[in-house]
BADRENVEX-802140 format. One record per residue (C-alpha): residue in three letters; chain; x, y, z. Coordinates in pm, 1 decimal. Layout:
BEGIN
  rest  kette      east     north        up
   Ala      A         X         Y         Z
...
end
This chain:
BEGIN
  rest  kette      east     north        up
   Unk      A    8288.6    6361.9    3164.9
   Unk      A    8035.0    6638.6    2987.6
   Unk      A    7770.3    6454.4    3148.5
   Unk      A    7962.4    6509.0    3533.3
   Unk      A    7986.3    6881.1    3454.7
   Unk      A    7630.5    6944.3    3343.6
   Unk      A    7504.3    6741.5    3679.0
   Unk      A    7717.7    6965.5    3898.9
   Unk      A    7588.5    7265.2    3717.7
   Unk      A    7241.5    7150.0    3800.5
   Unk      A    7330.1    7102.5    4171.7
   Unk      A    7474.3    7411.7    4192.7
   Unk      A    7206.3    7610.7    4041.5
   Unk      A    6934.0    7386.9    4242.0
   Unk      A    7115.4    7539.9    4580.5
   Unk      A    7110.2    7831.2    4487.5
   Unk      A    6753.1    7837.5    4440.9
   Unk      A    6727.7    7707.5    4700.7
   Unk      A    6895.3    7916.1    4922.0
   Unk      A    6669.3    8239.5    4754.2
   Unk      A    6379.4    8014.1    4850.7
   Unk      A    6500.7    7994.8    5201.8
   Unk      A    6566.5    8363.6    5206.5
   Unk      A    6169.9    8476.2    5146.2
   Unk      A    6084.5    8417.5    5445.3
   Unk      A    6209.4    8396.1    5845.5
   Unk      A    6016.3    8215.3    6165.7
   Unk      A    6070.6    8323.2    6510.2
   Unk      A    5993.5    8181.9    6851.4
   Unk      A    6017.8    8302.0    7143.9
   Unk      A    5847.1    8185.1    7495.0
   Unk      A    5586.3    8340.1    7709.9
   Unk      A    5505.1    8093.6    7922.2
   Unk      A    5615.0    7729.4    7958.5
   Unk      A    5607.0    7561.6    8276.4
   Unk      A    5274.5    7496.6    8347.2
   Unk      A    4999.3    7223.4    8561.4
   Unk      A    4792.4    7008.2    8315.5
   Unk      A    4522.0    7266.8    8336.1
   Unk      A    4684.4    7523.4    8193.1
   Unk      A    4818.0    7649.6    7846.2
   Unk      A    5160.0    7721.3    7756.1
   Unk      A    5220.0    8014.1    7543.9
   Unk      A    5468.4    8137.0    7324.9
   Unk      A    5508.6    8440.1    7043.5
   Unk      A    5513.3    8278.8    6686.6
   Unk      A    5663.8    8608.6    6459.1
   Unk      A    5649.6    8577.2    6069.3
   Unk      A    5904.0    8772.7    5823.6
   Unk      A    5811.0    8809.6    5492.9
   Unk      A    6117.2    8894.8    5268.9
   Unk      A    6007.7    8845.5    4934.2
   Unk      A    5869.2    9104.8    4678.7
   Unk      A    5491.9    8967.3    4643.0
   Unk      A    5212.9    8897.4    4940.8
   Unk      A    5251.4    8532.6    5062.4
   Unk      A    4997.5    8281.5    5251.7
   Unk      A    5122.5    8135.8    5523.6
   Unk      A    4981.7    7786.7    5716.9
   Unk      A    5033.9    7754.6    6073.3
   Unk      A    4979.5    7369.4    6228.5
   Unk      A    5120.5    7088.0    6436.9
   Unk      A    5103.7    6710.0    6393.3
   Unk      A    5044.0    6638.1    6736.1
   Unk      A    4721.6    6831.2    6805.2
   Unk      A    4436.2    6600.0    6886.2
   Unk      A    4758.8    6334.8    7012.6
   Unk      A    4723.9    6424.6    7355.7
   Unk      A    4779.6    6819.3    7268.6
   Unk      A    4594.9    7053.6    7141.1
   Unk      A    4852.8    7281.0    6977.6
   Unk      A    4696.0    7609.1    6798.8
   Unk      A    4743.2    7982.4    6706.8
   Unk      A    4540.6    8234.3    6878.6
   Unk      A    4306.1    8317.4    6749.1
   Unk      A    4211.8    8023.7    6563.2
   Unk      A    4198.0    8248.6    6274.4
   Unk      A    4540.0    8272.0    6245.8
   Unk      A    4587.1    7930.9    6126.4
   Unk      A    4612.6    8105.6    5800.9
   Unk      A    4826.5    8415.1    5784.7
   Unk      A    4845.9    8654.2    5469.8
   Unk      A    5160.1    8898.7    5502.6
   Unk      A    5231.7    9140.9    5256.3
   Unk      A    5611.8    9165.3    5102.1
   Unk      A    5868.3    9278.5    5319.8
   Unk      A    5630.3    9274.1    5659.6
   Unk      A    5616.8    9116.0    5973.5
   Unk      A    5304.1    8921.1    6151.2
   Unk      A    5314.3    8799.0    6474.5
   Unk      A    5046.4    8574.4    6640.7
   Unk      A    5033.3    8333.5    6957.9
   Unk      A    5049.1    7956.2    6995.0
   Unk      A    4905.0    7784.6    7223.6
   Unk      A    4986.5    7417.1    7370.4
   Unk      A    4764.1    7255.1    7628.9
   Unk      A    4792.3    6817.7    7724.3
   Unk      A    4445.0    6664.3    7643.4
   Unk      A    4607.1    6337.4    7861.2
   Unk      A    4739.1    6253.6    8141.2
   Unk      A    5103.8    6317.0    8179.9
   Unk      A    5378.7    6255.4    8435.9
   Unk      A    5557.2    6616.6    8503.1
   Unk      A    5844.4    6651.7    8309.8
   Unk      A    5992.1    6820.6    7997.6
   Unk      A    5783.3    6771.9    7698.1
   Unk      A    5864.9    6914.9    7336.1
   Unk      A    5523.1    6961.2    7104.6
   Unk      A    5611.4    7107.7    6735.1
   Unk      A    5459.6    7347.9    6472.0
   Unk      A    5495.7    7373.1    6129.6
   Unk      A    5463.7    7707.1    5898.9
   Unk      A    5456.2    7631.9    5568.2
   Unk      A    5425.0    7926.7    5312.1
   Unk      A    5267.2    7945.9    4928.4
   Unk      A    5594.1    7912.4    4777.6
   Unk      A    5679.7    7612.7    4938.5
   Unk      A    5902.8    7737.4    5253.9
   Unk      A    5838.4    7502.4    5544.7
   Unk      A    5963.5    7525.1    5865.3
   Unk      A    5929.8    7317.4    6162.1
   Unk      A    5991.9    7428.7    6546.7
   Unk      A    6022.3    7266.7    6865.3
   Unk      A    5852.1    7432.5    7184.5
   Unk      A    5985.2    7297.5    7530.9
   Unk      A    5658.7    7281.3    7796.0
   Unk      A    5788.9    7229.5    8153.9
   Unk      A    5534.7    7014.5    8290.4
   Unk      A    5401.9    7077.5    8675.9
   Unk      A    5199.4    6853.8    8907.5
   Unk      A    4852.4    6960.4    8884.1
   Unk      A    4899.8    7020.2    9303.5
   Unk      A    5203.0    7147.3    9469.2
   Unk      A    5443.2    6842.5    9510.7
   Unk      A    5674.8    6873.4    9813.6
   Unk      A    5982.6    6772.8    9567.0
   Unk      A    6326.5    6750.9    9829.5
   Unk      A    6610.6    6972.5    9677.1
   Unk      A    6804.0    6695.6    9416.8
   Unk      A    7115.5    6857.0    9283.1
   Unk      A    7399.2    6708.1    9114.2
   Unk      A    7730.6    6898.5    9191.6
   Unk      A    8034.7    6893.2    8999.8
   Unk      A    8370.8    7101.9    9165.2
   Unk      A    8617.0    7180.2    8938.9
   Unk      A    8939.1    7297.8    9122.4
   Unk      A    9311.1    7271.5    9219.7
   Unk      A    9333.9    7032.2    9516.0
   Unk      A    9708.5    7125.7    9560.7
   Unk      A    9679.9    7460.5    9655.2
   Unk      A    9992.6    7691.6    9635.7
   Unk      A    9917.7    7978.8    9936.2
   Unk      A   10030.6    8289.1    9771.8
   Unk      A    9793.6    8240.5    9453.5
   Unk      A    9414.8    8321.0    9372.0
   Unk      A    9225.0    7981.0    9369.0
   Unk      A    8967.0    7977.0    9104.9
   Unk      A    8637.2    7768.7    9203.5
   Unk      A    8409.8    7640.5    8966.6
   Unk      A    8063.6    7490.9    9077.1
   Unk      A    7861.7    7268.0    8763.6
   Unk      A    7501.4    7253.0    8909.7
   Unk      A    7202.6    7069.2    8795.2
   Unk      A    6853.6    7060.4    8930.9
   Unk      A    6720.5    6702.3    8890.0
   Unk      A    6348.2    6801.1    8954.8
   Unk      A    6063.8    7048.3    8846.4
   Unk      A    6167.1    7238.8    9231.3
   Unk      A    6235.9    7583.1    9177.3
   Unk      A    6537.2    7625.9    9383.3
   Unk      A    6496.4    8051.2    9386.3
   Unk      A    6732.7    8188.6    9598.5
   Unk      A    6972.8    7854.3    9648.7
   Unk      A    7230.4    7933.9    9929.5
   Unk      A    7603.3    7796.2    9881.8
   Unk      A    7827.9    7837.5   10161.5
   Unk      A    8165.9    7719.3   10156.8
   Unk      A    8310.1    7624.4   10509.6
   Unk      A    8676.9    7525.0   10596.3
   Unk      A    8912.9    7576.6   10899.9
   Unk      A    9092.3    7828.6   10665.2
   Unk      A    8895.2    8168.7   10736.4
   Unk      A    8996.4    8307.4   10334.2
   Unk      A    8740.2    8015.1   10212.1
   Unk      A    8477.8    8128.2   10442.1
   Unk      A    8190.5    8227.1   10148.0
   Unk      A    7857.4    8218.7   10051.2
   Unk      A    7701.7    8267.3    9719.6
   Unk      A    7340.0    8309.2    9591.7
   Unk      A    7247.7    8147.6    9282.5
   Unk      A    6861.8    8089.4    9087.0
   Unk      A    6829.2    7731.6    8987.5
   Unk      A    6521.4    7649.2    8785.1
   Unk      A    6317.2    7331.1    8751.7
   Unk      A    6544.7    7070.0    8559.9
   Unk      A    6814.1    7348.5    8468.1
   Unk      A    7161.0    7387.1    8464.4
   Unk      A    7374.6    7620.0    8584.1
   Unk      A    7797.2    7729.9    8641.6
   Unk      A    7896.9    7906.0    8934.3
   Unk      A    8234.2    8037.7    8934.5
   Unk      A    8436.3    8273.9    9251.2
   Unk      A    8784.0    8281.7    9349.9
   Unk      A    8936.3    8294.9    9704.0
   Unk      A    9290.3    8412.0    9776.2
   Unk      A    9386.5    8222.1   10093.2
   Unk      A    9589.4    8322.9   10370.3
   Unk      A    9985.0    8361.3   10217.7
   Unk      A   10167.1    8180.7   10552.3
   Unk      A    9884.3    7920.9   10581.0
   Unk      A   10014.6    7598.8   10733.0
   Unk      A   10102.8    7332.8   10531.6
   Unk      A    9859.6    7042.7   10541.7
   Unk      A    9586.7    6861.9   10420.5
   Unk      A    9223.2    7050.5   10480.2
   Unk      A    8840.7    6999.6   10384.1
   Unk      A    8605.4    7207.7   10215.5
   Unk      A    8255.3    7200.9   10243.1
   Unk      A    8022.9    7309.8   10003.6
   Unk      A    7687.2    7318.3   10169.1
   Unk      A    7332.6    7388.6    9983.7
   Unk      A    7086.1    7570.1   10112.1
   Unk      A    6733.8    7634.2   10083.3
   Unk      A    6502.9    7822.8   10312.5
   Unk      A    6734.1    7781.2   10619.6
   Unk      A    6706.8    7404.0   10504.5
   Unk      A    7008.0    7238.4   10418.8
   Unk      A    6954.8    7032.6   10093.6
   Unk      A    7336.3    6910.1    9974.7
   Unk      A    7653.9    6910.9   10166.8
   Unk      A    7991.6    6769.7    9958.0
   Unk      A    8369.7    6758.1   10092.0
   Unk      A    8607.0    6842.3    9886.9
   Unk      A    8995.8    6757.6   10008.4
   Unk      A    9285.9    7002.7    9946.9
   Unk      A    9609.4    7014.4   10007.1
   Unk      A    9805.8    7318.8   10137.6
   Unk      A   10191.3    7306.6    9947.9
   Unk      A   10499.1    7369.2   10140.3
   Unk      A   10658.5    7691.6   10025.1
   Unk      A   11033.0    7707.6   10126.9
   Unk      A   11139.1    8034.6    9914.7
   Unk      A   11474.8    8222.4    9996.8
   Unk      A   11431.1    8540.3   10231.8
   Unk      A   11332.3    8864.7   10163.6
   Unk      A   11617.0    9101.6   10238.9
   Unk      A   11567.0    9488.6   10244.4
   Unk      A   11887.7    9687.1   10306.8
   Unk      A   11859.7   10028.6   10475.0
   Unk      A   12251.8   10179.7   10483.9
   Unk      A   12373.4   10550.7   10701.7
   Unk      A   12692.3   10676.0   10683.2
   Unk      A   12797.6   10923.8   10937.3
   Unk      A   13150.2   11064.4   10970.3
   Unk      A   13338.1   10751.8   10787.7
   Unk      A   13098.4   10467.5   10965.7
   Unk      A   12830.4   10294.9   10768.7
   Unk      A   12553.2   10163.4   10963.5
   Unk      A   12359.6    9922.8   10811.7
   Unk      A   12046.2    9722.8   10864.0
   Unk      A   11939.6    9383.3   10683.2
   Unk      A   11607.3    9324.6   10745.5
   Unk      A   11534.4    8938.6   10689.2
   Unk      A   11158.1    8826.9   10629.5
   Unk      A   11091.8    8454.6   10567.9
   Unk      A   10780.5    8483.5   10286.8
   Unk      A   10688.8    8091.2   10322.5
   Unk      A   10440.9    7905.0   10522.7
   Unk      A   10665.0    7670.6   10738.4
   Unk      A   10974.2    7721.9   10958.8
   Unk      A   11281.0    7794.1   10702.7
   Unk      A   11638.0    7787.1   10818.0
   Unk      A   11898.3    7974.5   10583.0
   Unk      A   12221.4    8142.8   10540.8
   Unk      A   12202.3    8525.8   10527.4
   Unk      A   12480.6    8666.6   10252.8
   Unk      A   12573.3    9034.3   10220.6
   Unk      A   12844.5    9112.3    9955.0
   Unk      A   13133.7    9280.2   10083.0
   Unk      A   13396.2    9376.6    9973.8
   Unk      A   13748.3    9291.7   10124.5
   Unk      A   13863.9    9619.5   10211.4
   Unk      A   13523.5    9700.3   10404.8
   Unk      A   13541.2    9316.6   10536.6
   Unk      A   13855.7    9467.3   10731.3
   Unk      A   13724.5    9710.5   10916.6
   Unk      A   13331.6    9519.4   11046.0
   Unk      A   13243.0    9583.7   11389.3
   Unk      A   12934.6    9514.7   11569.7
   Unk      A   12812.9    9190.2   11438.2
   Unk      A   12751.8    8841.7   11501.7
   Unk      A   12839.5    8799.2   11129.1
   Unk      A   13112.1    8593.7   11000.3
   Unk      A   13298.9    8670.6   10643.8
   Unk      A   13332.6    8407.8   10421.5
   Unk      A   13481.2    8368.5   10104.7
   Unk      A   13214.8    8167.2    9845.5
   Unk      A   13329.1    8092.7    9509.2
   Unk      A   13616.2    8350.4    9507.9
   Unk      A   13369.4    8629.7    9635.0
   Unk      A   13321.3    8800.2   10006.1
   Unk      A   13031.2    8827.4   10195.1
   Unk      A   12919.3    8841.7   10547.9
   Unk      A   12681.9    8549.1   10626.1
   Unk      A   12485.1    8463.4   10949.8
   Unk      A   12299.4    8129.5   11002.2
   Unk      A   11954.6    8248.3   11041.9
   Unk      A   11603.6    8013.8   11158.9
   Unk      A   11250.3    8197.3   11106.7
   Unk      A   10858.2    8119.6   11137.7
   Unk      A   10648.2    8177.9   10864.9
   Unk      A   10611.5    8571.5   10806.0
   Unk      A   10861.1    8617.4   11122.6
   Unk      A   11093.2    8949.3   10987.0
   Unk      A   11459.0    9001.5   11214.0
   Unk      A   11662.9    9276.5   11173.9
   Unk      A   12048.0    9193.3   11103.9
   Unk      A   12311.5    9467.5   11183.6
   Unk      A   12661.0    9548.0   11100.7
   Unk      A   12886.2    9878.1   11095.3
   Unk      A   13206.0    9924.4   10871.0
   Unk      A   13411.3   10153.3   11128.9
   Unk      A   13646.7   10361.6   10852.9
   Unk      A   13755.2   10615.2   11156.6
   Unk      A   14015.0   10339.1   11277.1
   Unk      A   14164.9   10464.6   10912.6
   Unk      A   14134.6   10778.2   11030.7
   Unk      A   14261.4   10802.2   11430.4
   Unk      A   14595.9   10594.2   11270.6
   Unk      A   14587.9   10872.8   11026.9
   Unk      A   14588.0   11124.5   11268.5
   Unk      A   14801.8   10918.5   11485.1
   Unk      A   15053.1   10877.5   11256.5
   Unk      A   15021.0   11318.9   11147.3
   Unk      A   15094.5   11384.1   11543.5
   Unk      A   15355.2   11178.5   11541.0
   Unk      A   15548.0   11314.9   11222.7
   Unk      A   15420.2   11639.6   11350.5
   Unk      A   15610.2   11576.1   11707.3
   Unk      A   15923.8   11381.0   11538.9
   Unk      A   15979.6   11683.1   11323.6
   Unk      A   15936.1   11907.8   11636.8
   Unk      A   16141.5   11757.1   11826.8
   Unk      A   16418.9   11619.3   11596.8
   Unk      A   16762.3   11803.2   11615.9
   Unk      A   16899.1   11999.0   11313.2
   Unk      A   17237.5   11900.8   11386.2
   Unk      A   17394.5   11553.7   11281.3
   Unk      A   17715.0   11402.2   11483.7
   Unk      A   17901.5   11103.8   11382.0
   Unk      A   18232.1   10960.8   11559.4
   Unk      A   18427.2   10751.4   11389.4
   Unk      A   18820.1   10646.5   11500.1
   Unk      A   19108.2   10455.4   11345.5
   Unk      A   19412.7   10335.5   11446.6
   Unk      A   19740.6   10489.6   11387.8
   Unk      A   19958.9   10327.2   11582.3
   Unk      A   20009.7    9924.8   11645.0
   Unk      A   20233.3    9777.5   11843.5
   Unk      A   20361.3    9444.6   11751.2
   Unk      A   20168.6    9198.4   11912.1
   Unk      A   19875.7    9416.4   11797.6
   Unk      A   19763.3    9601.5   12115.4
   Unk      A   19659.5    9954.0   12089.4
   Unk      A   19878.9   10246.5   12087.6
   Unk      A   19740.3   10536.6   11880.7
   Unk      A   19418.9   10636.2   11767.7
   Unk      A   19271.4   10923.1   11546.1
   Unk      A   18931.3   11032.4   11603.4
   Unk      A   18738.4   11185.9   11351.4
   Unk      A   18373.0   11378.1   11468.1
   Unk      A   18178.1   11490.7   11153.6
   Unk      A   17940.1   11748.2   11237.0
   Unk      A   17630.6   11848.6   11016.3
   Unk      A   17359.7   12113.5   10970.0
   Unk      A   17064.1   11918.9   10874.6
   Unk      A   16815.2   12240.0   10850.9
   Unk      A   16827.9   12518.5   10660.9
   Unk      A   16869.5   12760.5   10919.6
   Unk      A   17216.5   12921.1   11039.1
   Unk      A   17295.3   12731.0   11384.3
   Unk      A   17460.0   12964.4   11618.3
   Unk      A   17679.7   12897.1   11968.3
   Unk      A   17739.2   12546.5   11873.6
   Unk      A   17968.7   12341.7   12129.3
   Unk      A   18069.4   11966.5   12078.6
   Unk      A   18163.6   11783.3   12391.8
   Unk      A   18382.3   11456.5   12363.1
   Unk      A   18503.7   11301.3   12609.0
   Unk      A   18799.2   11035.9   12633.7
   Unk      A   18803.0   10713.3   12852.6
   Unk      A   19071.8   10746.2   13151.5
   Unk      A   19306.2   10495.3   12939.6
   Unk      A   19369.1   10754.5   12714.6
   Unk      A   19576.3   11076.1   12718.1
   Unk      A   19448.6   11369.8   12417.2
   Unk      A   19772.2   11460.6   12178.1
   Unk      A   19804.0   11824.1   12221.1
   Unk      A   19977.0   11822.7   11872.7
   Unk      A   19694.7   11937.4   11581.4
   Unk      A   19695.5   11842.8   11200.1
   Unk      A   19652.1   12104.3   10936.3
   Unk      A   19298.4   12240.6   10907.1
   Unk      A   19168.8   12118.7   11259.7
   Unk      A   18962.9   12294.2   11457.2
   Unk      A   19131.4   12385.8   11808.5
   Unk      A   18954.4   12304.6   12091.6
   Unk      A   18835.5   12556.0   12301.7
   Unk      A   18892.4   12370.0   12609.8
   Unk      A   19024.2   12046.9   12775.2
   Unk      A   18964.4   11893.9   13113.5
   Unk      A   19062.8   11614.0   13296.4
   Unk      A   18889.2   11461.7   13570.1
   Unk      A   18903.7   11081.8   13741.9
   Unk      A   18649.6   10961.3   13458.6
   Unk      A   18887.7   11074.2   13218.9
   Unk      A   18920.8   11378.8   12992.2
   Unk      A   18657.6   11630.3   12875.9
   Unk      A   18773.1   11790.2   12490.1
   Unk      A   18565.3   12079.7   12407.3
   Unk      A   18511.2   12282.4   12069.6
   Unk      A   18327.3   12586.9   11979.7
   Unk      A   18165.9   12701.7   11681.6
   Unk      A   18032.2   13117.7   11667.8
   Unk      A   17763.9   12945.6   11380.6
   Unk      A   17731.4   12679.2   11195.7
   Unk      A   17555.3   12791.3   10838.4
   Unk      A   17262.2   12628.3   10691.6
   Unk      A   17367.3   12244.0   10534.2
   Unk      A   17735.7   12354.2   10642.1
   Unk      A   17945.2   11985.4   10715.0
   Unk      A   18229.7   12011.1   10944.0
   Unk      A   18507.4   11777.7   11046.2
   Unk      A   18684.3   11745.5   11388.7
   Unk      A   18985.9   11569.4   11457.2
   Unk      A   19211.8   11462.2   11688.0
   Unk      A   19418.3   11206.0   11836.9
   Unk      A   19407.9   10972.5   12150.7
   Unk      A   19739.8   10778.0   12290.7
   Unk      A   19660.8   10514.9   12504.2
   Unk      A   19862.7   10503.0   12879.6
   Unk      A   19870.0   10113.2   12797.2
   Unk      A   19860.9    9886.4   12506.9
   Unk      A   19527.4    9829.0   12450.0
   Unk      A   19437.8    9435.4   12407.9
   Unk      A   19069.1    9387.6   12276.7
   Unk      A   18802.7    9651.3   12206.9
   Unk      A   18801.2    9996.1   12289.2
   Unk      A   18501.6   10201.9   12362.7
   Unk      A   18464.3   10566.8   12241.6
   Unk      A   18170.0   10716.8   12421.3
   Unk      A   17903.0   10956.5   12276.2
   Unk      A   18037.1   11299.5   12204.6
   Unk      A   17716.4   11605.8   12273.4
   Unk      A   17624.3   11915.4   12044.0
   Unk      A   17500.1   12155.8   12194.9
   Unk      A   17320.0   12438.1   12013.3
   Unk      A   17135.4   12759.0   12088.1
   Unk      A   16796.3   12788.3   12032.3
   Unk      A   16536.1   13078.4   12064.7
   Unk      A   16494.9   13244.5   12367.2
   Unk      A   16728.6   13082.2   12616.8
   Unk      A   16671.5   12751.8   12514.4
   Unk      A   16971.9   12504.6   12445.9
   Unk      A   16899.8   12231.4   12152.9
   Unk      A   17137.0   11897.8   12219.3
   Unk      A   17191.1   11573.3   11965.0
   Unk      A   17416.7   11284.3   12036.8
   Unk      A   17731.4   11075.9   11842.8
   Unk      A   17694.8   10704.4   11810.1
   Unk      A   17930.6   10487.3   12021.3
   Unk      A   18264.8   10370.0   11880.3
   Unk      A   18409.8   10056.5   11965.5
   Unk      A   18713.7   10028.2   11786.2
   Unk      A   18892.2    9679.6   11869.4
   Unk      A   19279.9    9586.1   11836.0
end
């Protein structure tokens, strides 16, 4: 177990070192040139940190010089580098093929190794050309990464992956997307270099009431008016069948609501629905102007109309809630309380009659009429004469009970006989009673009928104010 611990100690110490070692020194490269013909020299900037606190030696070489490259610093001088502590040297390298190669990508490697023991090793990537110009034809290897279920009324993100398969430098590459759907009508420049590869990302936001159906894209490469690639790429439009827009614009003038329900169908394909307005059942009473019906749904009222629309077709629905009907019957019904009260008489007269006198097999002999007379208003009632007239079957007892009023005058004619009374006024609520009696010429078998009796009133100016009795029928 002691022996475990004192071996990790040792390992732990020996990175650390190490790590310090590591830290004396840094090695940077960075490329100048690198696609070259097999006459010429790559070149790239080889920069040297040193981060310890003494002067340090540092050796610059590659294995593969004199293997079909000749890899060196320039100068030649700087194959050995001396940098004091805590500065920076920085020198060229230089990489040329001593053979014949095929063009292509080729990796040579240096090494910088330093006195205290610091080595580090780096690749440097030589692009190598045709010693002539090679026509090369455009070779590109296309990837599209997309959605080919597009929904209309969202951004569709394109993604191109692009690789050049040859040293051609495709500078100034053309990609135009084509497609019976103007939106996806685009073009795009890009830079593809020899044997690189590159991402190419737009978006296009198609048309919102595009048809639904199936549609091809093509993606079509370009270079120099030349077309080099062309790829199809099938998509699929979605059928969008959301419920209409409605926007509600209301006026009320003078107790009638206008109102407009404008309808807009926001899919891409012919939609069919049922409009509902809420409404409540008191309004739903008094609609006018409409080719609405009201329905009750689920306990609750609305005004619905069956309604068919193209895609981004808008209609404009319209209904009125007519509240002045409340009104006129208002008014209507003021006019006519108005006239009734106008025109109604102040003065109340009810006949009533009994029978006094039988004989034995029942008939009619003797009856008492009683006339109850009544100021109604509140106002004294002045010259007030009661007509009453008696059936020609009948004589008028001339004999009067206690308390009756006397008539003023009596007439007889063929119809039968005309009793008349007169009052100088007749105060305000005042309730009078008139009565007298009526003996029949002959026994009366069956019903007798007491006609109206009249009041007649004066009113102002020379105007005469009338009401009437009910009709007796007394019956034997």
């Amino acid at each position: 177990m002691r022996g475990k611990t004192v071996l990790c100690v040792a390992l732990f110490v020996l990175v650390m070192f190490s790590t310090l070692a590591l830290a004396e020194s840094t090695v940077e490269v960075t490329t100048i040139k690198n696609l070259i013909s097999m006459s010429e020299k790559a070149e790239f900037s080889l920069k040297i940190t040193n981060n310890a606190e003494t002067k340090q030696r540092y050796s610059v070489y590659s294995f593969q010089s004199g293997q079909g490259w000749n890899v060196d610093p320039y100068p030649l001088k700087d194959k050995i580098i001396e940098v004091a502590a805590g500065k920076t040297y920085t020198t060229m390298i230089r990489a040329q093929p001593t053979e014949s190669f095929t063009p292509g990508i080729y990796y040579v490697h240096i090494t910088v190794e330093s006195d205290n023991g610091e080595r580090f090793n780096k690749a440097l990537k030589v692009y190598l050309g045709p010693e002539k110009p090679v026509d090369y034809l455009p070779s590109i290897k296309v990837v599209i990464d997309m959605n080919d279920k597009i929904n209309p009324q969202e951004i569709v993100p394109i993604k191109l992956f692009l690789e050049n398969n040859n040293p051609l430098d495709l500078t100034n590459l053309k990609i135009k997307v084509q497609s019976d759907m103007p939106e996806f009508e685009k073009e795009v420049m890009v830079d593809l270099p020899p044997l690189e590869k590159k991402t190419v990302e737009f978006s296009v936001k198609p048309n919102s009431f595009q048809q639904p159906k199936d549609y091809v894209l093509f993606f079509v490469f370009e270079k120099n008016g030349e077309v080099a690639k062309i790829i199809e790429q099938k998509v699929e439009v979605l059928s969008l069948v959301p419920g209409f827009a409605t926007n509600v614009i209301e006026e009320i003038v003078f107790l009638k609501k206008f109102t407009q329900v404008d309808i807009k169908n926001e899919g891409n394909t012919i939609n069919s629905q049922e409009v509902k307005i809420p409404i409540s059942f008191f309004s739903s009473l008094f609609v006018t102007d409409t080719e609405g019906d009201v329905k009750n749904i689920e306990g609750k009222r609305y005004l619905t109309w069956e309604v068919s629309l193209n895609p981004d077709e808008t209609i404009a629905l319209n209904y009125v809630v007519n509240y002045r009907v409340l009104f006129y019957l208002f008014v209507i019904l003021a006019l006519f309380g108005f006239f009734y009260w106008y025109v109604q008489t102040p003065i109340f007269i009810n006949k009533t009659a009994q029978t006094t006198k039988a004989i034995e097999d029942g008939s009619l002999s003797e009856i008492k009429v009683t006339l109850e007379i009544k100021n109604k208003s509140n106002k004294i009632l002045k010259d007030v004469n009661i007509t009453d007239k008696v059936p020609g079957i009948a004589n008028v007892e001339k004999s009067l009970e206690l308390g009756t009023l006397r008539p003023k005058e009596v007439k007889h004619g063929k119809q039968g006989t005309t009793v008349v009374w007169n009052l100088a006024e007749l105060d305000a609520q005042e309730h009078r009673l008139i009565t007298y009696k009526v003996k029949a010429k002959l026994n009366i078998v069956g019903t007798f009928s007491l006609p109206r009796a009249e009041v007649e009133f004066a009113k102002k100016g020379k105007r005469k104010g009338k009401a009437y009795s009910n009709i007796f029928r007394i019956s034997s």
